[in-house]
C-alpha positions as a printed Julia matrix, in Angstrom:
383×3 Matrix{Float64}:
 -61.35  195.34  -54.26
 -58.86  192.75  -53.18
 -57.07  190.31  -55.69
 -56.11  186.72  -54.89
 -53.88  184.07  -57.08
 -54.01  180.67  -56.35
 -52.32  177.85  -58.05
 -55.0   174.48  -58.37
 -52.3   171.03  -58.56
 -53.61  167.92  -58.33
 -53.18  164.22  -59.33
 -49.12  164.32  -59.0
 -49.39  160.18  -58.87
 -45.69  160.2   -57.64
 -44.39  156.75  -58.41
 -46.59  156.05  -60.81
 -45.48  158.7   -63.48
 -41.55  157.88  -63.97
 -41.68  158.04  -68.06
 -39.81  160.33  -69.56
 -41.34  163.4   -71.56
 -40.47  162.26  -74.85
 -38.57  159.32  -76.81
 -34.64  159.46  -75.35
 -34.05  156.53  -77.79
 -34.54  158.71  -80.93
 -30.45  159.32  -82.03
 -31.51  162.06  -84.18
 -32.39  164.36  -81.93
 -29.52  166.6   -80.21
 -27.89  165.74  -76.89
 -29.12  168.49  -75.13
 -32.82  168.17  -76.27
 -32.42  164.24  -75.49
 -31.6   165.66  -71.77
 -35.01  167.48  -71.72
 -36.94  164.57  -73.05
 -35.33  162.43  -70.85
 -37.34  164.41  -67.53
 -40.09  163.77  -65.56
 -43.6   166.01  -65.85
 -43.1   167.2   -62.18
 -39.62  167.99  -62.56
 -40.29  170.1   -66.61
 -42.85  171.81  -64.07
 -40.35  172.35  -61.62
 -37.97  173.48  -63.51
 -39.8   176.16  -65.53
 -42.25  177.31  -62.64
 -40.95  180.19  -62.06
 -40.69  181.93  -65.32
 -44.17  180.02  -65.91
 -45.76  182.47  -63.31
 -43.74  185.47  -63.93
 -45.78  188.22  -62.76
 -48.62  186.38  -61.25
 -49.42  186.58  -57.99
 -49.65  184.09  -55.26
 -51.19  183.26  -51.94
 -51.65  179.85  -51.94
 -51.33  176.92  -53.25
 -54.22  174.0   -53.68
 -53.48  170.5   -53.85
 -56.44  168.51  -54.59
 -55.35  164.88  -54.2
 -53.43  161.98  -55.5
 -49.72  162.45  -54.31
 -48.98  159.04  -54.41
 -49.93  156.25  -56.7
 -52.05  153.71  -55.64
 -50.62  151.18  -52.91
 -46.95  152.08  -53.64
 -45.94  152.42  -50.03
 -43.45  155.68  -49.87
 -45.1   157.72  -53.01
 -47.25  159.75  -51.38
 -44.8   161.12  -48.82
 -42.3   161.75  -52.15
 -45.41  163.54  -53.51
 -45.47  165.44  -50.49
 -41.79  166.14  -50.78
 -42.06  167.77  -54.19
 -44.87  169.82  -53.71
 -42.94  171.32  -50.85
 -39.73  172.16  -52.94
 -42.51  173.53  -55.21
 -44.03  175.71  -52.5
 -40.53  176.76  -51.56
 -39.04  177.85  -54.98
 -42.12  179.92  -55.67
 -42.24  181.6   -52.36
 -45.21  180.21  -51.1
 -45.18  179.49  -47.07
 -46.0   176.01  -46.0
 -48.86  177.04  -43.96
 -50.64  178.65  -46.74
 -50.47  175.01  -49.28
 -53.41  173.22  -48.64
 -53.99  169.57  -49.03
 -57.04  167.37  -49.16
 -56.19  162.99  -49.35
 -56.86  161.46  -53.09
 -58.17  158.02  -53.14
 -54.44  157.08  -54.37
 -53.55  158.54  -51.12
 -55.14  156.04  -48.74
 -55.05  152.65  -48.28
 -59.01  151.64  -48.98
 -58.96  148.72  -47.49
 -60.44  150.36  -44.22
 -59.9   147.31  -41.74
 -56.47  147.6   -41.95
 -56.94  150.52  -39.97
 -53.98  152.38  -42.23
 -56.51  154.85  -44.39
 -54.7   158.38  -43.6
 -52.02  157.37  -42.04
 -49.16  158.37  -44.45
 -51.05  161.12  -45.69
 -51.88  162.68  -42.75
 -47.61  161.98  -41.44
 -46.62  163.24  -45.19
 -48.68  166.59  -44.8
 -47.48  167.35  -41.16
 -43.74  166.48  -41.6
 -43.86  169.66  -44.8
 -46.08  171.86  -42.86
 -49.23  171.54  -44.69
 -52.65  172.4   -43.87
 -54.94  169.53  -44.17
 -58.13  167.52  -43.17
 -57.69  165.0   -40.3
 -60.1   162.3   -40.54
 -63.42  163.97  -41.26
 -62.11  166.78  -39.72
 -61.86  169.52  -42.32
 -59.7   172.3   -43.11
 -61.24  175.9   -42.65
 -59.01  179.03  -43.14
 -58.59  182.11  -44.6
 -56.65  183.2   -47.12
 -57.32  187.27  -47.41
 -61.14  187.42  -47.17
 -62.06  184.41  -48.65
 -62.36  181.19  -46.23
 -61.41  177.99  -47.94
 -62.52  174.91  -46.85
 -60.97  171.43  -47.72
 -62.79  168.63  -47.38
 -61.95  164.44  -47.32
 -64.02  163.26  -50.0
 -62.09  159.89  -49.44
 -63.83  158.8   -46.35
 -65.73  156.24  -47.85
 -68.21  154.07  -45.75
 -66.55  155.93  -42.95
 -69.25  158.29  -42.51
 -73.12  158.16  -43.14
 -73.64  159.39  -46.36
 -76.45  161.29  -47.83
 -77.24  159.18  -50.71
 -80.29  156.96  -49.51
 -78.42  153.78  -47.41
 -80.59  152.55  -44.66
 -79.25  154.15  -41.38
 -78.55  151.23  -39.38
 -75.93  150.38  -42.61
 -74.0   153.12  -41.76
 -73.99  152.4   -38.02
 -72.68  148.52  -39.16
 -69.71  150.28  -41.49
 -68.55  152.19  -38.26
 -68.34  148.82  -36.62
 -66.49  147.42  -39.23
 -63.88  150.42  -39.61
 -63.19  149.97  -35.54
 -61.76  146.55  -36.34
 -64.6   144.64  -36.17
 -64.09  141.49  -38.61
 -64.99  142.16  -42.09
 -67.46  139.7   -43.46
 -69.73  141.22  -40.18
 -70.15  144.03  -42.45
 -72.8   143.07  -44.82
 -73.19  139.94  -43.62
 -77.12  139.33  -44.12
 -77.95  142.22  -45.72
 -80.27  142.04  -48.5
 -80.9   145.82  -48.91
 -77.4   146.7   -50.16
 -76.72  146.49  -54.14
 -73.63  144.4   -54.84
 -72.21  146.64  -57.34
 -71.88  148.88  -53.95
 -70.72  145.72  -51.32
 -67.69  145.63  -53.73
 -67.22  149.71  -53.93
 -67.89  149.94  -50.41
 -65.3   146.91  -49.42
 -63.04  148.39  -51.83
 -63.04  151.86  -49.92
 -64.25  153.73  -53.39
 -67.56  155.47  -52.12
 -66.79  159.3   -52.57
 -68.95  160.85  -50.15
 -68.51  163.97  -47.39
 -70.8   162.65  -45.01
 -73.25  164.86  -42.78
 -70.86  164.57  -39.66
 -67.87  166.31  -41.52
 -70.67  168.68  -43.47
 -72.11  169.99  -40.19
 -68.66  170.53  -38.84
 -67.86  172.81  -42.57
 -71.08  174.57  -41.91
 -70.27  175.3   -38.03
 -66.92  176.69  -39.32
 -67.9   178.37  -41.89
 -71.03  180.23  -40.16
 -69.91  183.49  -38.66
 -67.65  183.69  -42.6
 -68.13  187.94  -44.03
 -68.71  187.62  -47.87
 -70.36  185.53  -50.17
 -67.18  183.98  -51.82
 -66.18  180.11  -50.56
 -63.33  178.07  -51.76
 -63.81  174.36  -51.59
 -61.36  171.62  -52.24
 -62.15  168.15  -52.49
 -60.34  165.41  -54.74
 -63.89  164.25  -56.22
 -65.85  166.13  -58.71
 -69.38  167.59  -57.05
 -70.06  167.73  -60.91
 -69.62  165.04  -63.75
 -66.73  165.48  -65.96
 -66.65  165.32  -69.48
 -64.56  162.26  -69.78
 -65.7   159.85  -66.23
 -69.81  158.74  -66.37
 -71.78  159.37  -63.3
 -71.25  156.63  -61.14
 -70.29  155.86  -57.14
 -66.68  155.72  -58.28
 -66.51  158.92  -60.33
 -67.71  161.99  -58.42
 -69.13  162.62  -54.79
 -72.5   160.76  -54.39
 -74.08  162.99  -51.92
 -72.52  166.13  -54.24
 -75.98  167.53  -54.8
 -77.19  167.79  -50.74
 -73.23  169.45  -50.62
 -73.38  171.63  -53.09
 -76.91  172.89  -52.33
 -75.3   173.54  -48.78
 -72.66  175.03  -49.61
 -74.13  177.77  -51.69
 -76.67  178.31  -49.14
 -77.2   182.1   -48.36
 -76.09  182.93  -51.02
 -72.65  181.73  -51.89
 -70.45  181.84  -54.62
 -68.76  178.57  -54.35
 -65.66  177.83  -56.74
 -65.0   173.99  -56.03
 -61.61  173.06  -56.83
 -61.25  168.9   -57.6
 -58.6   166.07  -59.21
 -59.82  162.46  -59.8
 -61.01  162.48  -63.61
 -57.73  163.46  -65.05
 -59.35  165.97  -67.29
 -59.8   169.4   -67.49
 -63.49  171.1   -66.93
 -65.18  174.34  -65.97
 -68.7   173.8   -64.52
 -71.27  175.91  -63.35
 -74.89  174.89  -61.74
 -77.34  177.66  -59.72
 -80.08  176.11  -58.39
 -83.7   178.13  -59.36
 -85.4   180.73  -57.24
 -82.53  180.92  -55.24
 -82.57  184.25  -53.18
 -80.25  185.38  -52.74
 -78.74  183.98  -56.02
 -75.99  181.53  -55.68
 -73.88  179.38  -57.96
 -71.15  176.7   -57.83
 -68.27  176.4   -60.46
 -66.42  173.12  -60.16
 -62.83  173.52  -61.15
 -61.06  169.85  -62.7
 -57.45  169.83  -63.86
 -56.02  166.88  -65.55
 -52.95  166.57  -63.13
 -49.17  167.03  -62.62
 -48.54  163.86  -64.26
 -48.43  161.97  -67.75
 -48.1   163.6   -71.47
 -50.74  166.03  -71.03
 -50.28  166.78  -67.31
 -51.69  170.71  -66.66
 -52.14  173.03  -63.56
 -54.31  176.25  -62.71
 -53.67  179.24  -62.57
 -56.55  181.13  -60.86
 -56.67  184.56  -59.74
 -59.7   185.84  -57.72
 -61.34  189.46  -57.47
 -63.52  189.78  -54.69
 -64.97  193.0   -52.63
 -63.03  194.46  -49.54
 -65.73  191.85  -47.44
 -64.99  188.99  -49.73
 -68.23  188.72  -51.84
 -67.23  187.66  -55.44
 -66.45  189.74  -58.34
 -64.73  187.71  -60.65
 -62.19  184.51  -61.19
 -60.29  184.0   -64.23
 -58.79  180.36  -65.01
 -54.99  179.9   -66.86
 -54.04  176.43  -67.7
 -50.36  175.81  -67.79
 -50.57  172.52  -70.13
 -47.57  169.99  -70.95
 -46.87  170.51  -74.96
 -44.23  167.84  -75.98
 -41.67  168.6   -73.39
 -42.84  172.46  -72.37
 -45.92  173.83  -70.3
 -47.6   176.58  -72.3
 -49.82  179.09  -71.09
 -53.63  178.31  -72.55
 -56.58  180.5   -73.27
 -58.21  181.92  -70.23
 -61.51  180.93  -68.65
 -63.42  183.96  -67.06
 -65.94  183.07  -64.11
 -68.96  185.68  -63.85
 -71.45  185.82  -61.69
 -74.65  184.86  -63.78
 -77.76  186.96  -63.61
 -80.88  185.67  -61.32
 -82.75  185.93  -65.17
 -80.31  182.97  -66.49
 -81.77  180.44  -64.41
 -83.88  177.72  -65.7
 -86.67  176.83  -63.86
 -87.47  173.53  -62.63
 -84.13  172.07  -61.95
 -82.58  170.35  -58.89
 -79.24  168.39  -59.14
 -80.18  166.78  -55.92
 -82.87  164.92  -57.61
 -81.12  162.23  -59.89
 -82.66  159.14  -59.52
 -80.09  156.79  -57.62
 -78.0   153.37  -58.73
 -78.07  154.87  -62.23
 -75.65  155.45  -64.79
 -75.99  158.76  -66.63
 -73.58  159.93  -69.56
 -72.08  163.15  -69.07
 -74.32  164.74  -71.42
 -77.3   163.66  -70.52
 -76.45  164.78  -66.69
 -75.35  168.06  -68.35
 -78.67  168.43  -69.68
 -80.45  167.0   -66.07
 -79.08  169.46  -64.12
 -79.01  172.77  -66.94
 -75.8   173.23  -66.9
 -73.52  174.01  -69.88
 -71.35  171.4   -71.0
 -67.88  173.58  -70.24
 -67.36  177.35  -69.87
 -64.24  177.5   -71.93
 -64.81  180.83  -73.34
 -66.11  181.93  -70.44
């Protein structure tokens, strides 16, 4: 039995998140307690990391997205800049953080021809391990492989979420330079809710091209465990509805892949700025699989939080076990939170009948009706 720790930080939003903790103004506090209110969330975190994960153990460290904030040219290299004093101050190599792009972390207008560019020069300059283009990450940290994808690649790539093909073939076009009304120009088969989402470089999506390069890499993997990052949910979140925006629209032909032969898949994701534990098998799987998508809130704001997550897994790297510690901002402290244990569920808990690939399309679910869609439980908490 081998046991992994990795720490889950996403949504940093450097830039964006230069409020203090607390009220400075308030004269009847102390001066030394008007010094800690008068920090940043990333540098409380900082600052207390270590003693935070005292006697946990650590091989890597996820980032799922969102250095920067928004268009604020410079923020997502400073993101980049803290998460490697982060990396160094808790001992953690630079080859072993991992990175996938947020959608704060590219510039979405794609015909500018500027969508990974910073990222991709941020990542490299610290020595982090990311996607390049549609490109993903595969590597292997003990037995487990862990693959990050770019869920920020937009109209880039064919999704699998019913477009007609020859649109896809048009939004290549366009992302080569081509001039931008050419895109939809004429088209009549192409909602406008997603001509704006699409134009605005907010489509979530893997894509089959950078799917079939995941599968090819992960195909010769030992074990049944798989650790996935990607800044979009594959799941809905308690707090975002299901919509092209929200979570990965071709998340139920990934997922389904991704467990296939059996995998247990823990997906680690940003974006919704809350935290969740989610767990979907698909029926009559054999073998029996299962996904667990893994949200934090974020290194930034009030109630910013990280993950702790420490993995037990067989000598060949199929799953035992995962247990989930949030470290959550409280006033102007992190505090350790209850833990979340991850089992694998028996074949018998199943419900026949269900496939999350089947949600009808251009509709907007609330989370609890999806929850109850795809028979999943609306948060594993208490394990």
């Amino acid at each position: 039995m081998k046991k992994l720790g990795f720490l889950h930080i996403t949504d940093l939003h450097t830039g964006g998140d230069t409020e203090p903790v607390g009220d400075v103004k308030d004269v009847s506090v102390s001066p030394y307690l008007r010094r800690e209110l008068s920090q940043t969330t990333q540098e409380v975190f900082f600052r207390t990391a270590q003693s935070l994960l005292h006697g946990f153990s650590l091989d890597a460290i996820l980032c799922t997205g969102d250095l920067g904030q928004g268009r604020e040219r410079g923020s997502t290299t400073a993101g980049a800049k803290f998460l490697a004093r982060l990396a160094d101050r808790l001992g953690v190599p630079a080859t072993k953080v991992i990175v996938v792009p947020g959608n704060h972390d590219v510039d979405r207008t794609a015909s500018k021809g500027r969508e990974l560019a910073e990222f991709s020069s941020a990542c490299e300059a610290q020595g982090f391990v990311f996607p390049s283009g549609a490109t993903p990450v595969c590597m292997k940290v003990g037995s487990v492989p862990i693959l990050g994808l770019n869920s920020c690649i937009g109209g880039g790539e064919k999704a699998l979420h019913g477009m007609p093909e020859d649109f896809w073939d048009s939004v290549r076009c366009w992302m080569a330079k081509t001039e931008e009304d050419s895109l939809l120009a004429g088209r009549t088969d192409v909602p406008e809710a997603f001509k704006h989402a699409l134009q605005a470089m907010d489509i979530p999506a893997v894509g089959v091209s950078q799917m079939g390069l995941a599968l090819d890499l992960l195909e010769h993997a030992q074990g049944n465990c798989l650790i996935v990052l990607a800044h979009h949910a594959p799941l809905p979140t308690p707090n975002v509805e299901v919509r092209p925006y929200a979570f990965l629209v071709d998340s139920g032909p990934v997922l389904h892949q991704l467990m296939n032969g059996g995998r247990r898949v823990l997906f680690f994701h940003g974006h919704s700025h809350c935290h969740s534990t989610l767990l979907a098998s698909p029926p009559d799987s054999e073998p029996h699989a299962f996904a667990v998508s893994l949200g934090a809130r974020g290194l930034h704001g009030p109630y910013a939080e990280v993950f702790y997550v420490c993995l037990l897994v067989g000598d060949l790297g199929d799953f035992l076990m995962a247990s989930v510690t949030r470290f959550e901002m409280q006033g102007s402290v992190f505090r350790q939170q209850k833990v979340c244990v991850v089992e694998d569920p028996k074949p018998s808990s199943t419900r026949s009948g269900i496939d999350f690939a089947r949600l009808p399309p251009d509709t907007i679910y609330p989370f609890s009706s999806v929850a109850e869609r795809l028979g999943v439980p609306a948060t594993l908490e208490n394990g």
